[in-house]
N, C-alpha and C positions, 0 to 999 in steps of 0.2 A: 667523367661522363655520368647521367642520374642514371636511376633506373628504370627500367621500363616498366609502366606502368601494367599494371593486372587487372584487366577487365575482368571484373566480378560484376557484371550489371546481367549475362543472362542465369546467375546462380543468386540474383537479389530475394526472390520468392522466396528459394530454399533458406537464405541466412537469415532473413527476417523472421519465417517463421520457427526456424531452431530457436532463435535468441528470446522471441515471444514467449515460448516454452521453459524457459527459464534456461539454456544448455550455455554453458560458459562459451565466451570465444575462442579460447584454445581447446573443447573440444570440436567448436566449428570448425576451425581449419582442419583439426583430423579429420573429421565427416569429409570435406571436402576433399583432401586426399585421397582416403579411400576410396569414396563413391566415385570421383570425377577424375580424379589423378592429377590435382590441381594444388601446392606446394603454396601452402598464405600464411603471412605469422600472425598471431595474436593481437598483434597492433594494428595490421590494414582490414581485420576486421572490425576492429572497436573503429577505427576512421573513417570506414564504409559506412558504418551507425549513422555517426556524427552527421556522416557527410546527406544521407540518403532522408534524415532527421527523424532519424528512430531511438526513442530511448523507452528504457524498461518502467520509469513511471510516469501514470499519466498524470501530466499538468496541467491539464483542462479542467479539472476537478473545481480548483477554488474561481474562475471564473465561469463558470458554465452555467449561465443562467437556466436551462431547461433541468438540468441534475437540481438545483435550488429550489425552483417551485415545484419538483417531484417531490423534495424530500420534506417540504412545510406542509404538502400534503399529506402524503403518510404519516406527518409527527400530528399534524391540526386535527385533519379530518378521521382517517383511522386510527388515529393513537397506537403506532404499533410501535413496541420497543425495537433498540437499534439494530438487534439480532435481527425482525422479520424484516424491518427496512432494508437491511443489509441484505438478506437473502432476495429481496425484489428486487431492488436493485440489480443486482447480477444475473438476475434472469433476463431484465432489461438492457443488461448487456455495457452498466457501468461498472469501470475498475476501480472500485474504491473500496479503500480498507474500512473497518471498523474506526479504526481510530483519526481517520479522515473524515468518516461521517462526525461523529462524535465530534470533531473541532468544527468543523462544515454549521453544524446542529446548533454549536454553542454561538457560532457567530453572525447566524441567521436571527440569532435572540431565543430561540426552541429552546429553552430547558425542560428537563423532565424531573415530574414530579414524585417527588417518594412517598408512598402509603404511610400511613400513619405508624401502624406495626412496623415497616421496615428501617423509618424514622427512629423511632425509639429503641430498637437493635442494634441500628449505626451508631446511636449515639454510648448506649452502654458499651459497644465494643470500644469507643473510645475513651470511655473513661476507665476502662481495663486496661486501657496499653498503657494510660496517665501514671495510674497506682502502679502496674510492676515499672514501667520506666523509673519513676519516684523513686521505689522501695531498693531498685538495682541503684541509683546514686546512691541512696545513705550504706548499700552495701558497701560500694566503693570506698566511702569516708573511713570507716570505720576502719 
């Protein structure tokens, strides 16, 4: 005989929003217990996710054309690095990482330009890492 099924659809609000928040499933089923006196494992809540099509990243990100022309705007027109883009962004109430923009950025064709000074910084630090790299092989030989 299966089991009977556990309506969780008038407690869908509350577990969306726990999981939103980041709160693991196995602490939503305790919330659930306590608050409601309502016995769920860890599993039928990840299934309810599945099932109701809620997941913790969002995947709208690399198709969403309106996040795309916001963000060629902000790189074109106000040239803000990906920090202030990032902070508008989420005021605007998109969920996108740094390092989503930044691949977003790169494949839009947006690269960003490095100052001259910051150029030649970059470039001396790397040839500082060249020479001890170097110097730490002939360590090794020797």
């Amino acid at each position: 005989m299966p089991r009977q099924q556990i309506n969780l659809d008038p407690y869908r609000d509350v577990i969306i929003t726990l999981f939103h928040h980041g709160i693991s499933s196995d602490s939503i089923s305790r919330t659930l217990e306590s608050c409601y006196n309502i016995q769920v494992k860890e599993r039928t809540i990840q299934s309810r996710l599945r099932q109701w099509g809620i997941r913790k990243r969002h995947q709208t990100t690399t198709g969403d054309e309106a996040l795309h022309a916001r963000i060629k705007m902000l790189f074109i027109q106000d040239r803000l690095t990906d920090k202030a883009m990032l902070d508008i962004l989420h005021q605007e109430g998109y969920g996108i990482s740094e390092r989503t923009l930044r691949r977003l950025r790169c494949k839009l064709g947006l690269h960003s330009r490095v100052s001259e000074p910051e150029q030649h910084q970059e470039q001396d630090q790397m040839q500082m890492h060249m020479i001890v790299s170097h110097s730490r092989a002939e360590e090794q030989l020797v």
